[in-house]
The first five atom37 places (N, CA, C, CB, O) and aatype in JSON, in Angstrom:
{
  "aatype": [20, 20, 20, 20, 20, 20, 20, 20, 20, 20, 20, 20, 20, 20, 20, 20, 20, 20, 20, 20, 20, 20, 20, 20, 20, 20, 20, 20, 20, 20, 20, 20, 20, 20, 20, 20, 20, 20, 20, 20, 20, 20, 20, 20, 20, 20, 20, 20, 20, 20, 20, 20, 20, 20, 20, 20, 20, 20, 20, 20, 20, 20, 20, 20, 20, 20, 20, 20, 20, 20, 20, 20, 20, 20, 20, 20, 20, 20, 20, 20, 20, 20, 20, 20, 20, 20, 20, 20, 20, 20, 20, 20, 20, 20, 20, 20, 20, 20, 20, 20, 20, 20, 20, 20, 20, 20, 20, 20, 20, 20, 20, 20],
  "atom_mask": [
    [1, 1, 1, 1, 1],
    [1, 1, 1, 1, 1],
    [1, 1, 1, 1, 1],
    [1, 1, 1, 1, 1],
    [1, 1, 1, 1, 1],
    [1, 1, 1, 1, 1],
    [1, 1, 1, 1, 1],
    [1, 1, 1, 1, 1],
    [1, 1, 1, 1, 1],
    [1, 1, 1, 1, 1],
    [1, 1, 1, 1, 1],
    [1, 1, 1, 1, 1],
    [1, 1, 1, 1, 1],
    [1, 1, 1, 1, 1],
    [1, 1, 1, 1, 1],
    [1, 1, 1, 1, 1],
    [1, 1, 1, 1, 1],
    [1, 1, 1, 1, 1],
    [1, 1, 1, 1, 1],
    [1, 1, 1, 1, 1],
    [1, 1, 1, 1, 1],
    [1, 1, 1, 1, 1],
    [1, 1, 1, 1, 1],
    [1, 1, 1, 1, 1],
    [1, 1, 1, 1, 1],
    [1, 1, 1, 1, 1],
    [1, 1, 1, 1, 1],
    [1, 1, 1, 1, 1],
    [1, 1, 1, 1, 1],
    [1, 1, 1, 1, 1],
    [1, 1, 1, 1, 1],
    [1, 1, 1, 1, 1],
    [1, 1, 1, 1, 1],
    [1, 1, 1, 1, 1],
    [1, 1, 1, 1, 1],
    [1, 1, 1, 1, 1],
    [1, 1, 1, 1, 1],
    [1, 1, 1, 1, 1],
    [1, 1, 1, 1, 1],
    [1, 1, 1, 1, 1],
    [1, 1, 1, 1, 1],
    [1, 1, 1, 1, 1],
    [1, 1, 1, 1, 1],
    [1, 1, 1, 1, 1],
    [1, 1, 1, 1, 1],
    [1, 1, 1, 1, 1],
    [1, 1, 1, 1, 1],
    [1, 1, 1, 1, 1],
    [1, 1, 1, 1, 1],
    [1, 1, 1, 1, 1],
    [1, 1, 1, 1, 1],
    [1, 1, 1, 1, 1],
    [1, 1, 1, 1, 1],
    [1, 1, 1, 1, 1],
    [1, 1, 1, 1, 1],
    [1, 1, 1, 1, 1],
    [1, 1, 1, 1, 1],
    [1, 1, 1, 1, 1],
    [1, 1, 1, 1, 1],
    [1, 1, 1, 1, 1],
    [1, 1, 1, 1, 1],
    [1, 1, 1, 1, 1],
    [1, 1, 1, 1, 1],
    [1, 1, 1, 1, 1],
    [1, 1, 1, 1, 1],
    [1, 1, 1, 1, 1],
    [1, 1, 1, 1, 1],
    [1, 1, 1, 1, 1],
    [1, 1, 1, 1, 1],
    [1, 1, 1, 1, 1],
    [1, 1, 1, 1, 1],
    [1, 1, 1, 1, 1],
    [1, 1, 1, 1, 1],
    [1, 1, 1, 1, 1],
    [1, 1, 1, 1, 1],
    [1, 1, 1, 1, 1],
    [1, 1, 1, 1, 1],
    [1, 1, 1, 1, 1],
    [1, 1, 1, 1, 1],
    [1, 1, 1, 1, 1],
    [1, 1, 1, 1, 1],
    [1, 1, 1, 1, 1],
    [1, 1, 1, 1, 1],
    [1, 1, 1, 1, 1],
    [1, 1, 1, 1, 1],
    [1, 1, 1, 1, 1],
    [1, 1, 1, 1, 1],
    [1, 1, 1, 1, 1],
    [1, 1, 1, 1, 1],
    [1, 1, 1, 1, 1],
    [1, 1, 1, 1, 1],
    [1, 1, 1, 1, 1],
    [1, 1, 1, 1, 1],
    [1, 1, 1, 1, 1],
    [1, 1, 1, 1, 1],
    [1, 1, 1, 1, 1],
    [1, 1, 1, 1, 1],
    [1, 1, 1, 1, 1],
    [1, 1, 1, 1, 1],
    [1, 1, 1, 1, 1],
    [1, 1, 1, 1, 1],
    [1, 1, 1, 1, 1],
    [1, 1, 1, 1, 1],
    [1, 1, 1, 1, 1],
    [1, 1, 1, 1, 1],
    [1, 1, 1, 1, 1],
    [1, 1, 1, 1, 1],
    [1, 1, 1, 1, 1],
    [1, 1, 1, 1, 1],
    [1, 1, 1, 1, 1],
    [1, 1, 1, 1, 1],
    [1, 1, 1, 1, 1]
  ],
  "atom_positions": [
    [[0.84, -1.18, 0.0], [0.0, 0.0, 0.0], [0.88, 1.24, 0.0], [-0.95, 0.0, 1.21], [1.86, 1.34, 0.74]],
    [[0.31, 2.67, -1.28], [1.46, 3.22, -0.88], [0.76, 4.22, 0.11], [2.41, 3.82, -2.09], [-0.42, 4.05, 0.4]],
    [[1.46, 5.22, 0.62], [1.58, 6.09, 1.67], [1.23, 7.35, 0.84], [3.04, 6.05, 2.45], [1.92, 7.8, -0.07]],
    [[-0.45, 8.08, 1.47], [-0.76, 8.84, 0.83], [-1.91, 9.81, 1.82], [-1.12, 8.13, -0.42], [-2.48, 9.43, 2.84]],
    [[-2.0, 11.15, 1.13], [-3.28, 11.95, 1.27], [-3.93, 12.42, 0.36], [-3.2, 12.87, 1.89], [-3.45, 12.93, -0.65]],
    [[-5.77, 12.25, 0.78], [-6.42, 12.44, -0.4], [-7.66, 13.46, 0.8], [-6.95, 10.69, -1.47], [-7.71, 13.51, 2.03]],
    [[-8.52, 14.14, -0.29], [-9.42, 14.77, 0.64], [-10.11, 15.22, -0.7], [-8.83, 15.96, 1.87], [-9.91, 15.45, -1.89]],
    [[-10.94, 15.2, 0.14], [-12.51, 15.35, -0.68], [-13.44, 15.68, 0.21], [-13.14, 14.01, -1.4], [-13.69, 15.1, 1.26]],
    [[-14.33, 17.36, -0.58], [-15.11, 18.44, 0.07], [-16.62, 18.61, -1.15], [-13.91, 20.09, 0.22], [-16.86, 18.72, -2.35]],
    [[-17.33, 18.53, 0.18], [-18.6, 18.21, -0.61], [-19.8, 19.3, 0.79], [-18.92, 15.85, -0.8], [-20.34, 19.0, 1.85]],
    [[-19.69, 20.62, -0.11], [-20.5, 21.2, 0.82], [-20.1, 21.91, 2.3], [-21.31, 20.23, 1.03], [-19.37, 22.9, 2.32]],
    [[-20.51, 21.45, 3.25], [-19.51, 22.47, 4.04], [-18.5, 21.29, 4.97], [-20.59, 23.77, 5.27], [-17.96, 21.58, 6.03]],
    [[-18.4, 19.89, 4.26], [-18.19, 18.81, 4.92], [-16.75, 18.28, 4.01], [-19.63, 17.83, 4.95], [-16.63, 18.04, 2.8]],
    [[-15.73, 18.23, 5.13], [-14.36, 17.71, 4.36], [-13.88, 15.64, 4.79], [-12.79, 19.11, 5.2], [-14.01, 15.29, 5.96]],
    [[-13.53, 14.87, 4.03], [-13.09, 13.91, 4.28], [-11.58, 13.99, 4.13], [-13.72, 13.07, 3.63], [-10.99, 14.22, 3.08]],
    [[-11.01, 13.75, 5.4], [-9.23, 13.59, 4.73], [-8.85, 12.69, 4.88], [-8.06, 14.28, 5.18], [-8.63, 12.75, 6.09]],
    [[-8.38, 11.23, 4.42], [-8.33, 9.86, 3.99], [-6.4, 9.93, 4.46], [-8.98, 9.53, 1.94], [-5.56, 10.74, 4.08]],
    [[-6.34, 9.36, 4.91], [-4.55, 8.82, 5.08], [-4.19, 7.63, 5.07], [-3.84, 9.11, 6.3], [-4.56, 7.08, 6.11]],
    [[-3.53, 6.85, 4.28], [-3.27, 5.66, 3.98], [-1.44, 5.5, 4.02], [-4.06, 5.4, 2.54], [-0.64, 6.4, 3.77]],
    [[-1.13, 4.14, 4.41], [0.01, 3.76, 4.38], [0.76, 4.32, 5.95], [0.6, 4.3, 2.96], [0.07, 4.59, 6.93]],
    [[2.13, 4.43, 5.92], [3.28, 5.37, 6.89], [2.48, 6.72, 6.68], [5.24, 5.49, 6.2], [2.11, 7.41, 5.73]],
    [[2.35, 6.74, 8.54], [2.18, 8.25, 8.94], [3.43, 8.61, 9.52], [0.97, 8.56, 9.99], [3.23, 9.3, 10.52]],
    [[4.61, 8.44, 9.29], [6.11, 9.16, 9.2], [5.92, 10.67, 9.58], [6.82, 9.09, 7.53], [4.8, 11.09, 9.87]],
    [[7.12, 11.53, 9.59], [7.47, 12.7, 9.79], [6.91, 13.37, 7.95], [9.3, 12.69, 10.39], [6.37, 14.46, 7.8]],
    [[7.19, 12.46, 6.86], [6.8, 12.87, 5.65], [5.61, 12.8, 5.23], [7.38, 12.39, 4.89], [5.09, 13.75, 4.66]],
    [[4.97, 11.63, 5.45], [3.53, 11.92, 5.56], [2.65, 13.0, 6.61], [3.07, 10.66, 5.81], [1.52, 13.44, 6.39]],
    [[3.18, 13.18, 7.37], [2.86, 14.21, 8.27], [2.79, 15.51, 7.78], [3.68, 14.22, 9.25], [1.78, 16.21, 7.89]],
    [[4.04, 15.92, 7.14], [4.28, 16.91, 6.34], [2.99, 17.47, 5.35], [5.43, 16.42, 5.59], [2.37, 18.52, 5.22]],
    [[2.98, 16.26, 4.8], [1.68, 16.01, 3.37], [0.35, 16.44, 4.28], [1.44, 13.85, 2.58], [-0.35, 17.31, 3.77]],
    [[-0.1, 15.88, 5.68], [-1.06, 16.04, 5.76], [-1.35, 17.12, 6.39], [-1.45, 15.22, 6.04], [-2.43, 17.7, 6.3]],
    [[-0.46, 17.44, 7.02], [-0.37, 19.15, 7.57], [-0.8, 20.48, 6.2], [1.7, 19.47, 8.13], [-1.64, 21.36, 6.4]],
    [[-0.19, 20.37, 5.18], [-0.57, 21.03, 4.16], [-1.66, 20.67, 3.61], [0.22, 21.08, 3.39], [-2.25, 21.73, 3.36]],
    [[-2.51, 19.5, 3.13], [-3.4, 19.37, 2.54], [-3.97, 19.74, 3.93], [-3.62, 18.16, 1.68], [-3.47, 20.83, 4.21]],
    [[-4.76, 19.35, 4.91], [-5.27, 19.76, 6.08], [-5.68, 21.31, 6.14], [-4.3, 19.42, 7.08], [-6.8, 21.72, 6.45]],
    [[-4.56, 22.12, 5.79], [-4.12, 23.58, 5.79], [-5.29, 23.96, 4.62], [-2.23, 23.91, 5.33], [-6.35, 24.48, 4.94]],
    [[-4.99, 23.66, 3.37], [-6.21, 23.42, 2.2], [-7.59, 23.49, 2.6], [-6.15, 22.02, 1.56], [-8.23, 24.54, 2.48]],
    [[-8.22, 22.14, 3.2], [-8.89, 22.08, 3.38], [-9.97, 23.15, 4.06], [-8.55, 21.31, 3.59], [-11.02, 23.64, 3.65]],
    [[-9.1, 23.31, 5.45], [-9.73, 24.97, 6.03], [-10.26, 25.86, 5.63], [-9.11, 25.77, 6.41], [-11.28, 26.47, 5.95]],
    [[-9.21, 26.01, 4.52], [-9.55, 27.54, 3.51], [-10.35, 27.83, 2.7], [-8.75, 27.94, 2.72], [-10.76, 28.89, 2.22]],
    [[-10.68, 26.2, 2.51], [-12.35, 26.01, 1.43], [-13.68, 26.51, 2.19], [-12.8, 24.05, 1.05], [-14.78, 26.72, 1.67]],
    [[-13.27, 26.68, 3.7], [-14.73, 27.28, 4.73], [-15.37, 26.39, 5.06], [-15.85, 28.2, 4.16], [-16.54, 26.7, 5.3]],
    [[-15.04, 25.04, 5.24], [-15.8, 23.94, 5.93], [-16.31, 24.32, 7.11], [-15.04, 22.8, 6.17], [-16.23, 25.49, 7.48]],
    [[-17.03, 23.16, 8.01], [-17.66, 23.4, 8.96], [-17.24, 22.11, 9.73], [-19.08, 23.72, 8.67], [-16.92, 22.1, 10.91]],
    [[-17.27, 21.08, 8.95], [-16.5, 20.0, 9.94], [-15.62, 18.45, 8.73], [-18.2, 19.18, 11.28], [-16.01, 17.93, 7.69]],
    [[-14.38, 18.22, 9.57], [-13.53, 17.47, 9.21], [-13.91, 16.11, 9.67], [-12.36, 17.93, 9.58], [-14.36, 16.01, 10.81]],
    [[-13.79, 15.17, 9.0], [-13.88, 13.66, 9.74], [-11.95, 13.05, 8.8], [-16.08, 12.35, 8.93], [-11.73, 12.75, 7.62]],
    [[-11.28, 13.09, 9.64], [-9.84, 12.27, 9.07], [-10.22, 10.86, 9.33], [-8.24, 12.65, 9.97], [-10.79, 10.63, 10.39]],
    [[-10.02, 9.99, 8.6], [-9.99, 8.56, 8.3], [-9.05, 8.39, 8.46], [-10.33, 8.0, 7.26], [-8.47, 9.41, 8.1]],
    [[-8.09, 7.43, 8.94], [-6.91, 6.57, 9.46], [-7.16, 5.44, 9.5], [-6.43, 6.8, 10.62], [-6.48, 4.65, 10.17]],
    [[-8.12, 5.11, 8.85], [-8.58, 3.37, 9.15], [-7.23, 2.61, 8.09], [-10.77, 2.84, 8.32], [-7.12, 1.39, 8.09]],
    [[-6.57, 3.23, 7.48], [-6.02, 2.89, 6.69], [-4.67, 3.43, 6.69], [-6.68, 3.03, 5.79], [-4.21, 3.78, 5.6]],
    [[-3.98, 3.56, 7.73], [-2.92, 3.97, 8.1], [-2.34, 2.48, 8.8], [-3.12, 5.3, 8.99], [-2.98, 1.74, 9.54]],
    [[-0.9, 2.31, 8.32], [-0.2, 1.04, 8.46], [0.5, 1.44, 9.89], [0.9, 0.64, 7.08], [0.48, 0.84, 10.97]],
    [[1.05, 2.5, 9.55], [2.2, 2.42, 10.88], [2.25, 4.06, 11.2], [4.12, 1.66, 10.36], [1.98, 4.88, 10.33]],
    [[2.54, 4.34, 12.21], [2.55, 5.43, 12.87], [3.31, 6.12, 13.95], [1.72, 5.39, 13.15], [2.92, 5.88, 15.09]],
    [[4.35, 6.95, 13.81], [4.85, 7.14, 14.61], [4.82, 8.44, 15.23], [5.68, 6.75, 14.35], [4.25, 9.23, 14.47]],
    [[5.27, 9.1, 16.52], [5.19, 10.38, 16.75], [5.16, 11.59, 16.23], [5.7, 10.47, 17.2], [4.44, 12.49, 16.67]],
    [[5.92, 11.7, 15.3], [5.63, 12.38, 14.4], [4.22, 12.37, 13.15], [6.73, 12.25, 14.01], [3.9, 13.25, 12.35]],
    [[3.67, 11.13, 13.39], [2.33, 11.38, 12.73], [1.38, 11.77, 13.44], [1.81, 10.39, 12.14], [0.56, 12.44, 12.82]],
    [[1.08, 11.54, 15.07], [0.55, 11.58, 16.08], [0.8, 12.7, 16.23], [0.75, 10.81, 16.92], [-0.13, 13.2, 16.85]],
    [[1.74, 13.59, 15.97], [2.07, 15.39, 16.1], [1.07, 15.94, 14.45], [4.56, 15.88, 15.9], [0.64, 17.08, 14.27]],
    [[0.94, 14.92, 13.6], [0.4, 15.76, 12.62], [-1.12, 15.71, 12.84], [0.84, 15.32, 11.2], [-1.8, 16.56, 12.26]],
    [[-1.68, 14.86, 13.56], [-3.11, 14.65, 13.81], [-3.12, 15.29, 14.91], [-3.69, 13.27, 13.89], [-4.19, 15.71, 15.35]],
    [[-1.98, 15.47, 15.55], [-2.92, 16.51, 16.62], [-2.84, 18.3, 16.21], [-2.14, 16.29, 18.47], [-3.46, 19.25, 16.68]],
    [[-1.77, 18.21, 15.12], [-2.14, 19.64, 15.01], [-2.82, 20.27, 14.13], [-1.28, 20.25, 14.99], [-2.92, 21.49, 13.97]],
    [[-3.57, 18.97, 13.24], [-4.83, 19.2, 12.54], [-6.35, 19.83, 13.49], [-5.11, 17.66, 11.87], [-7.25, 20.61, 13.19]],
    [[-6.03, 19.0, 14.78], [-7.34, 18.83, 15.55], [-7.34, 20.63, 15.82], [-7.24, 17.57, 17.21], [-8.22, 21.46, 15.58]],
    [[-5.58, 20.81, 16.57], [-5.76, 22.08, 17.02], [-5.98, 23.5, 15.8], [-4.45, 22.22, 17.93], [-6.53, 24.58, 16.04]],
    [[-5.46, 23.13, 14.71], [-5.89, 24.26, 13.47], [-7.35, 24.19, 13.8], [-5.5, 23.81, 11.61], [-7.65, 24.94, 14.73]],
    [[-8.22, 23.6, 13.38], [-9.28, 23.19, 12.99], [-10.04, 23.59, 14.6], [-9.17, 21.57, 12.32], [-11.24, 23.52, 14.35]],
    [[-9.93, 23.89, 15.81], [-10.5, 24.05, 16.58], [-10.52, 25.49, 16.6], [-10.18, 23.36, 17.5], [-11.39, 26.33, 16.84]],
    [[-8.95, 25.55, 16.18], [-8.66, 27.51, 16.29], [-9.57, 28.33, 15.33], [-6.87, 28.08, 15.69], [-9.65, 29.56, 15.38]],
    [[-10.21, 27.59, 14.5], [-10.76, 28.62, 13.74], [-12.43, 28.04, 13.85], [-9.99, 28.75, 12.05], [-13.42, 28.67, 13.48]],
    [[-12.44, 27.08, 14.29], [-14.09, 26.85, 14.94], [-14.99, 25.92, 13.81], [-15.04, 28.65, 15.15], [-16.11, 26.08, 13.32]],
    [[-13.71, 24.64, 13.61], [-14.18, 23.81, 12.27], [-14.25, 22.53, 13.27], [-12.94, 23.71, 10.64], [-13.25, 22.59, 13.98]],
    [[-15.15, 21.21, 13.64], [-15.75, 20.35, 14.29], [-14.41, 19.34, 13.17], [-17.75, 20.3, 14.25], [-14.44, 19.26, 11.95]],
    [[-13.45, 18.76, 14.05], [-12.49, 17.45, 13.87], [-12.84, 16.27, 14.19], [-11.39, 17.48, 14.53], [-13.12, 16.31, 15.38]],
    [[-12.96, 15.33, 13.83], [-13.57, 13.79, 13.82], [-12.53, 12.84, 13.55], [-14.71, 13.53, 12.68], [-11.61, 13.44, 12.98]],
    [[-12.2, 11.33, 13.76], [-11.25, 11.16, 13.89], [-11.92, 9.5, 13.54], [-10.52, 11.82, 15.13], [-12.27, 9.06, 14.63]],
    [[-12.27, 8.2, 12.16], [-12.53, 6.94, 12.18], [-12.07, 6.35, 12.87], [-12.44, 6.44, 11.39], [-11.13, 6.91, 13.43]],
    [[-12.3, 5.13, 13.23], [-11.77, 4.35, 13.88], [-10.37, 4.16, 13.8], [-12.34, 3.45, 13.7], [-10.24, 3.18, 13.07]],
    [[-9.0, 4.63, 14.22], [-8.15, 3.98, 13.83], [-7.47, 2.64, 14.21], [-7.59, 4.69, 13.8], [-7.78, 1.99, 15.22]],
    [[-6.65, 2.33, 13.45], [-6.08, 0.42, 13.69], [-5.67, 0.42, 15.14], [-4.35, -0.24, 12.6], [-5.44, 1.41, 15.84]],
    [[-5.64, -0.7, 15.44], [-5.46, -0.64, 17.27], [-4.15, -0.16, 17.8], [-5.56, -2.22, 18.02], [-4.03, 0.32, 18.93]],
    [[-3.05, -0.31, 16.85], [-1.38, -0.04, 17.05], [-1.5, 1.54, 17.37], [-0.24, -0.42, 15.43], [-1.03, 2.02, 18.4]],
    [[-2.32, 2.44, 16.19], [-2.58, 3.79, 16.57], [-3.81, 4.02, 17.89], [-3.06, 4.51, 15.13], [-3.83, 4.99, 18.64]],
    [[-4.51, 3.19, 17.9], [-5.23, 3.82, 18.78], [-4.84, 3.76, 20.3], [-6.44, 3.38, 18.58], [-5.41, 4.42, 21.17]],
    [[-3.51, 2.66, 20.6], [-3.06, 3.03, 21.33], [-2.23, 4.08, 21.37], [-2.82, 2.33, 21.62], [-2.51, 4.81, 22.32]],
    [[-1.4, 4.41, 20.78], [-0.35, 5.26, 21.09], [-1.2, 6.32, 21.21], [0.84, 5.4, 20.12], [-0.71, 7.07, 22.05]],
    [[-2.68, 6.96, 20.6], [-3.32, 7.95, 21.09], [-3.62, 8.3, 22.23], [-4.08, 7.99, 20.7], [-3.64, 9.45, 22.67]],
    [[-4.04, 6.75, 23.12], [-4.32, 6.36, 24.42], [-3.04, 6.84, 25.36], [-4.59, 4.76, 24.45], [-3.0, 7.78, 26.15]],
    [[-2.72, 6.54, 25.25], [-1.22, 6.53, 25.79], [-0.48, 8.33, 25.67], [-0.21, 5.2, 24.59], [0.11, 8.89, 26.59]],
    [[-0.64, 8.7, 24.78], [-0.51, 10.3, 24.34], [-1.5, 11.03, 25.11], [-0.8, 10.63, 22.71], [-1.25, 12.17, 25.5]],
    [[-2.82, 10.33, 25.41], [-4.24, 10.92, 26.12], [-4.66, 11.55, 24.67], [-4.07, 12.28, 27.67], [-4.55, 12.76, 24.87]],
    [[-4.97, 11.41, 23.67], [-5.01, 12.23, 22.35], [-6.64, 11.25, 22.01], [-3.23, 11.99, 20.99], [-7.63, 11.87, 21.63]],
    [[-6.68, 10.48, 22.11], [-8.22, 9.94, 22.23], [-8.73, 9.06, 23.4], [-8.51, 9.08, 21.03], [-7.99, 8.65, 24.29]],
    [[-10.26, 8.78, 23.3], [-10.46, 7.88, 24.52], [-11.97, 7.35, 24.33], [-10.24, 8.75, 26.04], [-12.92, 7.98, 23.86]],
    [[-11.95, 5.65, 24.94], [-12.9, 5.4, 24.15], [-14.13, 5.46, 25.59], [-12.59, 3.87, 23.11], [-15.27, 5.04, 25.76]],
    [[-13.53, 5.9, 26.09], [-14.15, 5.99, 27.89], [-14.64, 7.58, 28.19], [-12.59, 5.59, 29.29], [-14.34, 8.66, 27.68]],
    [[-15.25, 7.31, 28.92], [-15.42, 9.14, 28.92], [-14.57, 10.08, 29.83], [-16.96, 9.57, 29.43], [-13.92, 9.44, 30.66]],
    [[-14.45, 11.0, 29.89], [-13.38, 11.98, 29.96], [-12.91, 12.78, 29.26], [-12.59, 11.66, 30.17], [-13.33, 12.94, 28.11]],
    [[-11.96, 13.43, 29.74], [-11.35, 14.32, 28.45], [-10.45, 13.7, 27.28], [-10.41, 15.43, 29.05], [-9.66, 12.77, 27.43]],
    [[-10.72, 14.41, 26.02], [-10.07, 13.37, 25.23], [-10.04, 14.51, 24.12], [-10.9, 11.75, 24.93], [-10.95, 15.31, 23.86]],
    [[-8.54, 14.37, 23.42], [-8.82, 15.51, 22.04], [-9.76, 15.69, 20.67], [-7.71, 15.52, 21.41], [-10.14, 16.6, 19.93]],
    [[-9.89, 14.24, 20.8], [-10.09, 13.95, 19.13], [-11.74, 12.75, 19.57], [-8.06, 12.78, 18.08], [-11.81, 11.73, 20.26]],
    [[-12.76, 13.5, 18.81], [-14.18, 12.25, 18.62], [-13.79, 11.0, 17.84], [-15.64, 12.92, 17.62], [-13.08, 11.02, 16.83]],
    [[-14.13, 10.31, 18.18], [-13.55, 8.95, 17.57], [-14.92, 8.56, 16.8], [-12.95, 7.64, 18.87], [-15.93, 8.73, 17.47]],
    [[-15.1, 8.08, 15.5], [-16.16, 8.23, 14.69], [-16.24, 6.68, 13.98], [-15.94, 9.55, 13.65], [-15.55, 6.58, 12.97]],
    [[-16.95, 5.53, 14.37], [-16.99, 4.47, 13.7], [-17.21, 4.51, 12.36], [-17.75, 3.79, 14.18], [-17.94, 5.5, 12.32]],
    [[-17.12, 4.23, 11.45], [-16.93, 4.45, 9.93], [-17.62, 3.14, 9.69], [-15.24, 4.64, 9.25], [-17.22, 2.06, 10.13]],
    [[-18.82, 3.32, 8.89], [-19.8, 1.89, 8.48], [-19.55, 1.73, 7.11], [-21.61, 2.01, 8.7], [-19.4, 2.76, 6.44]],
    [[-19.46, 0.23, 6.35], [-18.92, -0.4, 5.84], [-20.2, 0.26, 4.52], [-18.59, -1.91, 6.52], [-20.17, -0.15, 3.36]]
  ]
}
């Protein structure tokens, strides 16, 4: 699978899809397309990661500073299910939670 970002805006509603290594370079990619997205005047983001292979801190720095753009300007961040390898290290970061409490990011089941 290769390692990619795609996004697609339909109305005041953005999808941003990430597939493959969420690396420091994919991070890069999604920080700018992310940046894009904003500027189109959405109202709310749902990022998909269901399809993210591997992930490291530096991708976990790019999803969280999607959440925080996107809060700063008063756009609703959503976050699919991601694979369990990421959804721990979110856990573990405190960056999601499937329990209640405080938690950065809505975690959004994605139906087939």
């Amino acid at each position: 699978m290769q390692s990619g970002v795609t996004t697609t805006v339909v109305a005041e509603s953005a999808l941003v899809t990430v597939t493959g290594e969420l690396d420091i370079a994919l991070a890069s990619t999604l920080r700018a397309d992310f940046q894009g997205v904003l500027e189109q005047g959405v109202e709310t983001v749902l990022l998909d990661i269901s399809g993210v292979t591997f992930a490291d801190t530096a991708g976990l720095d790019g999803l969280l500073w999607c959440r925080q753009r996107a809060v700063g300007v008063g756009v609703g961040c959503g976050l699919t299910t991601p694979p369990p390898a990421l959804l721990r290290l979110m856990q573990v970061a405190r960056a999601a939670s499937m329990s209640r409490g405080p938690r950065l990011f809505r975690l959004v089941r994605r139906r087939a």
